[in-house]
Chimera marker file (.cmm) of the C-alpha trace (Angstrom):
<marker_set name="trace">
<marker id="1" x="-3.937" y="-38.348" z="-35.078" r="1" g="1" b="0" radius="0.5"/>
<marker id="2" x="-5.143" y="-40.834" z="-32.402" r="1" g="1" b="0" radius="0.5"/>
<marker id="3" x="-4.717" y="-38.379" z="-29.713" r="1" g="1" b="0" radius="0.5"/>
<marker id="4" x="-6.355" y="-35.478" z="-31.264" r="1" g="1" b="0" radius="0.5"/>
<marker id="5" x="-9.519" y="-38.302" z="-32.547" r="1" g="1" b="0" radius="0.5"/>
<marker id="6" x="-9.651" y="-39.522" z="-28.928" r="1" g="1" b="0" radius="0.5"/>
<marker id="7" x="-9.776" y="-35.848" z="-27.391" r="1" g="1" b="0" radius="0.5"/>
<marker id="8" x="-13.032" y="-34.232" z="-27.172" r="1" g="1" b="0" radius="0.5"/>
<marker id="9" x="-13.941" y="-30.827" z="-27.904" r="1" g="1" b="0" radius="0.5"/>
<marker id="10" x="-14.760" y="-28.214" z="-26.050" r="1" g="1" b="0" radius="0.5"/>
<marker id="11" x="-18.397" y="-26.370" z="-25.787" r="1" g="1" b="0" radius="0.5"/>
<marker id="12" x="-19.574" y="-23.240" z="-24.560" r="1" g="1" b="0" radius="0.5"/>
<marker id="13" x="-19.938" y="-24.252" z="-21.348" r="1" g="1" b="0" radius="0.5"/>
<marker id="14" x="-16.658" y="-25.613" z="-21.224" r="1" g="1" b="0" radius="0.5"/>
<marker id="15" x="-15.299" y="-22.486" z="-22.189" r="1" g="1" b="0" radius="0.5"/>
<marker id="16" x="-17.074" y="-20.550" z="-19.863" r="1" g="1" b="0" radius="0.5"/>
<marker id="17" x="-16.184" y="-22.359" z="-17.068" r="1" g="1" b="0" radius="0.5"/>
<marker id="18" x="-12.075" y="-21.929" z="-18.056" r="1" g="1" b="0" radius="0.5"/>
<marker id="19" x="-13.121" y="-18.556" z="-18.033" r="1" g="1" b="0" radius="0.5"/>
<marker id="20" x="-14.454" y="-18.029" z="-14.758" r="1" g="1" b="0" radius="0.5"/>
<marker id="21" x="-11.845" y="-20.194" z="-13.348" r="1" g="1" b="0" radius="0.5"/>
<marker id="22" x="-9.230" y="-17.856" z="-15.022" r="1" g="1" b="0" radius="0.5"/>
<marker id="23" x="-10.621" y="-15.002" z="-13.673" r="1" g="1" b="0" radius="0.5"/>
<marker id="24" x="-10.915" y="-16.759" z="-9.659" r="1" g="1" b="0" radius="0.5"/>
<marker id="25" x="-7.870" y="-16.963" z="-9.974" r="1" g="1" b="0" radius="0.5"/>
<marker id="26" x="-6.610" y="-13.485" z="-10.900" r="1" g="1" b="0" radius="0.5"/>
<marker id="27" x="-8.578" y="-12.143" z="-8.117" r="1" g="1" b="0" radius="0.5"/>
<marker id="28" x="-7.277" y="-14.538" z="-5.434" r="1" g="1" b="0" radius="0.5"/>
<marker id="29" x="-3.467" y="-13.593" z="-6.509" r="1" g="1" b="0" radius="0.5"/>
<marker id="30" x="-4.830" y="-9.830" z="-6.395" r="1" g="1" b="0" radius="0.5"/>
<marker id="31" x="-6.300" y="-10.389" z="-3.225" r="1" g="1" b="0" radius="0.5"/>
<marker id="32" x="-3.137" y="-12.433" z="-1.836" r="1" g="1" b="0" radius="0.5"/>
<marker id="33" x="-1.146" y="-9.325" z="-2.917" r="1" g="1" b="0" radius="0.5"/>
<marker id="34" x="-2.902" y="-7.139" z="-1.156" r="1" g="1" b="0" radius="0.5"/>
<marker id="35" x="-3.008" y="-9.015" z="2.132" r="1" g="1" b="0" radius="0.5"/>
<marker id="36" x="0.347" y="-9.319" z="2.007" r="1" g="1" b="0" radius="0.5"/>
<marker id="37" x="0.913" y="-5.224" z="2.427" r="1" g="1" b="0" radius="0.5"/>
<marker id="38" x="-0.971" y="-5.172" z="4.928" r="1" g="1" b="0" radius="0.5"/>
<marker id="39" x="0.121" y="-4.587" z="8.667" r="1" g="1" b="0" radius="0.5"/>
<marker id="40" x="1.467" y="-7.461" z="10.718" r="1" g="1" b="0" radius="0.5"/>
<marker id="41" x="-1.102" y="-7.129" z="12.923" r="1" g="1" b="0" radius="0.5"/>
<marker id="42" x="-3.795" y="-6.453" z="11.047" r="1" g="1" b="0" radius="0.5"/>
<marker id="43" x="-2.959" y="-9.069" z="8.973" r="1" g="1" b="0" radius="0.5"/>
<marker id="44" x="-2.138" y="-11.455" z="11.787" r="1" g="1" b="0" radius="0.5"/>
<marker id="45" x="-6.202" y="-11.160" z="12.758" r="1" g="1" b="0" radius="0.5"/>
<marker id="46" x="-7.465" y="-11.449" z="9.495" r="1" g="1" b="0" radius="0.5"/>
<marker id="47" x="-5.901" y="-14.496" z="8.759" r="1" g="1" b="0" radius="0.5"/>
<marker id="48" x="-6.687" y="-16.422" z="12.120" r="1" g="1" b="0" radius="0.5"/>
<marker id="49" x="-10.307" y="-15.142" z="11.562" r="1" g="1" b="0" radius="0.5"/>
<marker id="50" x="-10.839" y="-15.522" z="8.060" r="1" g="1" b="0" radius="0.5"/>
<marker id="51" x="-8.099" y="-18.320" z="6.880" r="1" g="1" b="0" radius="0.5"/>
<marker id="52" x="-7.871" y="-20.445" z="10.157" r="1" g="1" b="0" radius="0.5"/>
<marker id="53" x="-12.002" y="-19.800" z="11.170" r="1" g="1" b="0" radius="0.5"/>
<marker id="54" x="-11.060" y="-18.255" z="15.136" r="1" g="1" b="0" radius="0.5"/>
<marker id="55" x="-13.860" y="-16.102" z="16.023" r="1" g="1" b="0" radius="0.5"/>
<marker id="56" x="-12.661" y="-12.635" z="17.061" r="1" g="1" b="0" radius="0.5"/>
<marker id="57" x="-12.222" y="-13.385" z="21.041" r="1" g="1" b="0" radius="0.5"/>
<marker id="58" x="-10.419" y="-16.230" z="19.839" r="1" g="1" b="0" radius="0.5"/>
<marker id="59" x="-7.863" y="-14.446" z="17.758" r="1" g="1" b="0" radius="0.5"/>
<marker id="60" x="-7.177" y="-12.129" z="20.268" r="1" g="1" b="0" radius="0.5"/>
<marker id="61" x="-6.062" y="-14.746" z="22.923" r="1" g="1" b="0" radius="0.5"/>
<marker id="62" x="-4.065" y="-15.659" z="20.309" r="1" g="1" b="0" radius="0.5"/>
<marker id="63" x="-2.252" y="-12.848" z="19.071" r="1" g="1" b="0" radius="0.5"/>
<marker id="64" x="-1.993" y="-11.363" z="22.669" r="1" g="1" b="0" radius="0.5"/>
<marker id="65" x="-4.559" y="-8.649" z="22.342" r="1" g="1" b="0" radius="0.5"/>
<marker id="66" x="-7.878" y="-7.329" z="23.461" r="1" g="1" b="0" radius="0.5"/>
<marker id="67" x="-11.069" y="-8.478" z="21.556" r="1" g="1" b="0" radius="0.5"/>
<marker id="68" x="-11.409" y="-4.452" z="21.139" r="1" g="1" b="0" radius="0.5"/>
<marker id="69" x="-7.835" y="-4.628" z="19.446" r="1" g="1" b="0" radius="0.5"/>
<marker id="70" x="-8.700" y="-7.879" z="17.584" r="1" g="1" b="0" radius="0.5"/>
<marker id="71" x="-11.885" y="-6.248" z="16.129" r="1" g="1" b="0" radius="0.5"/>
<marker id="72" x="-10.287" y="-2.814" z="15.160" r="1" g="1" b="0" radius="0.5"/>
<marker id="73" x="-7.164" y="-4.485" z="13.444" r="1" g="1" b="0" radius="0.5"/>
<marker id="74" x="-10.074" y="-6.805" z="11.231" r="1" g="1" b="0" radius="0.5"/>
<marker id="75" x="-11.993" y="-3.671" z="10.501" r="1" g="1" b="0" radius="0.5"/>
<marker id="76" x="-9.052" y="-1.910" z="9.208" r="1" g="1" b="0" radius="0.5"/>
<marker id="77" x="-7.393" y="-5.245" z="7.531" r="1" g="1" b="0" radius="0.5"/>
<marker id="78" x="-10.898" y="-5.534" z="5.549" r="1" g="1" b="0" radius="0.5"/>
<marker id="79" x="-11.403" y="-1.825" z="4.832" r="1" g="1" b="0" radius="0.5"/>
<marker id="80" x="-7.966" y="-1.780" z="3.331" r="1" g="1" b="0" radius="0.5"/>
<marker id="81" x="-8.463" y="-4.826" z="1.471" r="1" g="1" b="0" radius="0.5"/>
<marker id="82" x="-12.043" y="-3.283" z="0.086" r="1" g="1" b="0" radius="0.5"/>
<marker id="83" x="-10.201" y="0.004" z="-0.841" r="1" g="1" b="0" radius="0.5"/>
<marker id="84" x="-7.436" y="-1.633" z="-3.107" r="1" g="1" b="0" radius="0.5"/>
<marker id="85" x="-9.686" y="-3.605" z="-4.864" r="1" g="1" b="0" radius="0.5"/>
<marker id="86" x="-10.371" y="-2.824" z="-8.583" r="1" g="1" b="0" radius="0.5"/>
<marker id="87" x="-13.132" y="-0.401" z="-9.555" r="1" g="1" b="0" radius="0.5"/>
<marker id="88" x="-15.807" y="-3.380" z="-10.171" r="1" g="1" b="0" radius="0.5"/>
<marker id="89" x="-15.208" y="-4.771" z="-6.563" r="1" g="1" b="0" radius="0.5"/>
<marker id="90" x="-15.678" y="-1.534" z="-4.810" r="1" g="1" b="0" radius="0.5"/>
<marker id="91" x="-19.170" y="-1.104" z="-7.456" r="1" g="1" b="0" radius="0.5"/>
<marker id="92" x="-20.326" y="-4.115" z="-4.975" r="1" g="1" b="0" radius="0.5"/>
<marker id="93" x="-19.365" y="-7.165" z="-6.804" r="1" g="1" b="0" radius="0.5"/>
<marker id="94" x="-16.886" y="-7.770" z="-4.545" r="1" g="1" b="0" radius="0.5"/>
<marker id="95" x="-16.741" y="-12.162" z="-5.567" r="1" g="1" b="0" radius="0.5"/>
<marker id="96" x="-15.748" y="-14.574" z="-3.693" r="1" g="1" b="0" radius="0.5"/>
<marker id="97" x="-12.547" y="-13.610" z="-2.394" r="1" g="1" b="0" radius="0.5"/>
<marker id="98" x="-14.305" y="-10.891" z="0.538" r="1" g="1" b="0" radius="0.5"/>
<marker id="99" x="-16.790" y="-13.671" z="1.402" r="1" g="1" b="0" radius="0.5"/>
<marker id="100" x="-14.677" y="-15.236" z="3.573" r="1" g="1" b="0" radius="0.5"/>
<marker id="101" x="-13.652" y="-11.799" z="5.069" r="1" g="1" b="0" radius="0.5"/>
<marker id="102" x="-17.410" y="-11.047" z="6.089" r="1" g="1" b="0" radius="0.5"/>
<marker id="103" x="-16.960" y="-12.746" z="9.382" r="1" g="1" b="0" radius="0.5"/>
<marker id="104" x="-19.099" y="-11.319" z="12.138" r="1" g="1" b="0" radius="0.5"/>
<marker id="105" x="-16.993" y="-10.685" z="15.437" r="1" g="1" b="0" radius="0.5"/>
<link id1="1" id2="2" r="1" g="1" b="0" radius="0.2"/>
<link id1="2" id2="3" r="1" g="1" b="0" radius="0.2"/>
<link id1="3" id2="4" r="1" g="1" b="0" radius="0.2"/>
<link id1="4" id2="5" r="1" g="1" b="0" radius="0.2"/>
<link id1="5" id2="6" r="1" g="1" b="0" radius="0.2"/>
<link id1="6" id2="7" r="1" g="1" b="0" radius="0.2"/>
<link id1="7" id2="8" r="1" g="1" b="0" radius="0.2"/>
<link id1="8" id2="9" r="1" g="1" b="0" radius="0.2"/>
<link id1="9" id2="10" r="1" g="1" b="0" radius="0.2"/>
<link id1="10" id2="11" r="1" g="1" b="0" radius="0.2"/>
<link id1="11" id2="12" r="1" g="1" b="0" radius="0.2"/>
<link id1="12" id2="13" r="1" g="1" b="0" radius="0.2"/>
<link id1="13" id2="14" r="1" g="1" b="0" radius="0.2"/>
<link id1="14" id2="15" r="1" g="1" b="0" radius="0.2"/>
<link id1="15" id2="16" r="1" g="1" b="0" radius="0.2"/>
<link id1="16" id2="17" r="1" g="1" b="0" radius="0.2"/>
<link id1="17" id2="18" r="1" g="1" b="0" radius="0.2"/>
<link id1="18" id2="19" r="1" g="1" b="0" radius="0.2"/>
<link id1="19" id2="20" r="1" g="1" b="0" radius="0.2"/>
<link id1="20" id2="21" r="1" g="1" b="0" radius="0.2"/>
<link id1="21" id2="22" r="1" g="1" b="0" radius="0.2"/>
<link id1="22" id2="23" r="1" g="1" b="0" radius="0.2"/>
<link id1="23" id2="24" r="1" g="1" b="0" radius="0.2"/>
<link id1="24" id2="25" r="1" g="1" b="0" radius="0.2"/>
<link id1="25" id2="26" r="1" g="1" b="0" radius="0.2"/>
<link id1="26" id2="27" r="1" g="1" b="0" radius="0.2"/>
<link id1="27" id2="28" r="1" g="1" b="0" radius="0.2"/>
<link id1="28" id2="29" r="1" g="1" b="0" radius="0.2"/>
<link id1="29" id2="30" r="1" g="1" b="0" radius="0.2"/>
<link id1="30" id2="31" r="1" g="1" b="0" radius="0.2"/>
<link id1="31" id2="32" r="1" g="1" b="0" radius="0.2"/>
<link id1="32" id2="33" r="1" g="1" b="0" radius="0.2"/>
<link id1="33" id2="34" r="1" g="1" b="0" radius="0.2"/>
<link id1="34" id2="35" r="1" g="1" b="0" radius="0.2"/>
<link id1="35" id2="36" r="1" g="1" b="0" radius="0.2"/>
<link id1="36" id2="37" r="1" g="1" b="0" radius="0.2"/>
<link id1="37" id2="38" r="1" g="1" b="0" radius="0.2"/>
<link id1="38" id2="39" r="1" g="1" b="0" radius="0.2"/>
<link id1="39" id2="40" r="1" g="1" b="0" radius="0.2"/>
<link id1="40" id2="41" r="1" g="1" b="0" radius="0.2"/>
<link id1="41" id2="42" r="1" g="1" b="0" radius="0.2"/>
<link id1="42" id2="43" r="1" g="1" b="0" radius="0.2"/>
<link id1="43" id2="44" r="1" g="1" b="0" radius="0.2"/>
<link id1="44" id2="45" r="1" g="1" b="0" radius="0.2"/>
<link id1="45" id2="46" r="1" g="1" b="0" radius="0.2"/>
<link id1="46" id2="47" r="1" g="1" b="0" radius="0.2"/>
<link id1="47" id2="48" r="1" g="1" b="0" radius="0.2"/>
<link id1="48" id2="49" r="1" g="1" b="0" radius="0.2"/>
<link id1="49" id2="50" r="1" g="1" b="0" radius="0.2"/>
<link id1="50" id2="51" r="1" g="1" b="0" radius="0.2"/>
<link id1="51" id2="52" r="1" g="1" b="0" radius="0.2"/>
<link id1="52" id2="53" r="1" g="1" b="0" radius="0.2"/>
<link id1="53" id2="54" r="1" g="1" b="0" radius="0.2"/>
<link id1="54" id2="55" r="1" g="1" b="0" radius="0.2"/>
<link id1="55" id2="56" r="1" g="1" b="0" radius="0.2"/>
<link id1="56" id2="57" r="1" g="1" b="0" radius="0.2"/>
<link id1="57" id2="58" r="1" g="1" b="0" radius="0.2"/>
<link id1="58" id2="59" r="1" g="1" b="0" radius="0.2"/>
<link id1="59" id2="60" r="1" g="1" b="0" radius="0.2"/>
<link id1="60" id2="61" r="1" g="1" b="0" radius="0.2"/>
<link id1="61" id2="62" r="1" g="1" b="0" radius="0.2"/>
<link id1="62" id2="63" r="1" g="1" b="0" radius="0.2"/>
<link id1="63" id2="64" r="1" g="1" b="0" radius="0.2"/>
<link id1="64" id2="65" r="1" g="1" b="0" radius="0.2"/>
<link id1="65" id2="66" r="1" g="1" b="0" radius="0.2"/>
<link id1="66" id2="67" r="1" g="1" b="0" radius="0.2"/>
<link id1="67" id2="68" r="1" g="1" b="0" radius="0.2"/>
<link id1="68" id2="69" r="1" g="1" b="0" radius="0.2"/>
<link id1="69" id2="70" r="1" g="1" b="0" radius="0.2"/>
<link id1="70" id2="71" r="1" g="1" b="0" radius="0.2"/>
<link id1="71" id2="72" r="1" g="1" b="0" radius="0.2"/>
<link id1="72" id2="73" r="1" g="1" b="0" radius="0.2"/>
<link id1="73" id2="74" r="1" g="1" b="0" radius="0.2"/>
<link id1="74" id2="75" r="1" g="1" b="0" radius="0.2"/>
<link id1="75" id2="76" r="1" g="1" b="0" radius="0.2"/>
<link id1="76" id2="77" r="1" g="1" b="0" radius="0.2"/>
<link id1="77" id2="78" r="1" g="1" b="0" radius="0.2"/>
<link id1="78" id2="79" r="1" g="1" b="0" radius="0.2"/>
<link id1="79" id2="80" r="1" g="1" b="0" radius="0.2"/>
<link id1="80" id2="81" r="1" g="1" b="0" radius="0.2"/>
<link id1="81" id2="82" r="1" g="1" b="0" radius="0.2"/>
<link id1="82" id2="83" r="1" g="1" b="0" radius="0.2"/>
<link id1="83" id2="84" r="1" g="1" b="0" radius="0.2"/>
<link id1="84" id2="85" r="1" g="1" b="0" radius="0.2"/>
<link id1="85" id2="86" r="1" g="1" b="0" radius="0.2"/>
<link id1="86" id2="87" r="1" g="1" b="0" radius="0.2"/>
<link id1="87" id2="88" r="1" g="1" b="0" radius="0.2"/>
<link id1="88" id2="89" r="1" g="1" b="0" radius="0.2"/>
<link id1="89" id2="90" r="1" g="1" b="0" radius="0.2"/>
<link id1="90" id2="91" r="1" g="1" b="0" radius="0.2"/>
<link id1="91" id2="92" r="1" g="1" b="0" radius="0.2"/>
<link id1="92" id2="93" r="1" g="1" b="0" radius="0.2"/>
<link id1="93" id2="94" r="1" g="1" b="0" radius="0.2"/>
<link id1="94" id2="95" r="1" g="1" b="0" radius="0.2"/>
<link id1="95" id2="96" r="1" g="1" b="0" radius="0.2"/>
<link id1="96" id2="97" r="1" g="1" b="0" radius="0.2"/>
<link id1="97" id2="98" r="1" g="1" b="0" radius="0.2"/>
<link id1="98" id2="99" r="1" g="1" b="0" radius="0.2"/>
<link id1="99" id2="100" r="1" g="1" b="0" radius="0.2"/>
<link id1="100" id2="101" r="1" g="1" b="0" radius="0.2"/>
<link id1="101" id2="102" r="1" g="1" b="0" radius="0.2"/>
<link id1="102" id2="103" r="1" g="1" b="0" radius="0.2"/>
<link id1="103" id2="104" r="1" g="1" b="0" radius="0.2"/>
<link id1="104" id2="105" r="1" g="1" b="0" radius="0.2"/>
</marker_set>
């Protein structure tokens, strides 16, 4: 009885918020999923660009390539990515998870 007396209850917004975080978090697994079929190289570049912040020139040092290679392999990695999402990311809500991908080369 203490505990339950000492815990307080949850509003709305509370609610709302568990929601939203509940739902992050669904996407980010989806998305993690589907970066995880993608190409090694294509995923290679997206995740020096867009999880370890190298611009494009830089990843391409990096993974041995040409810029030109570097930005095809991201264009492909993110148009693969944008073509497995659900139906309500491809309507244009793609959400947080593609914001990081948006990186200009």
């Amino acid at each position: 009885m203490e505990r339950i007396e000492a815990s307080r209850l949850l509003d709305a917004d509370d609610i709302g918020r568990l929601e939203e975080r509940i739902d992050a978090e669904r996407q980010a697994r989806g998305l993690y999923a589907r970066v995880r079929r993608l190409p090694p190289g294509e995923r290679e570049v997206l995740e020096l660009v867009a999880v370890d912040g190298l611009s494009v020139s830089d990843a391409a040092a990096v993974a041995g390539i040409s810029p030109v290679a570097a930005r095809v392999r991201l264009h492909r990695a993110r148009r693969a990515l944008r073509q497995a999402a659900s139906p309500v990311q491809q309507a244009g809500n793609a959400g947080p998870a593609f914001d990081s991908l948006e990186v200009s080369p």
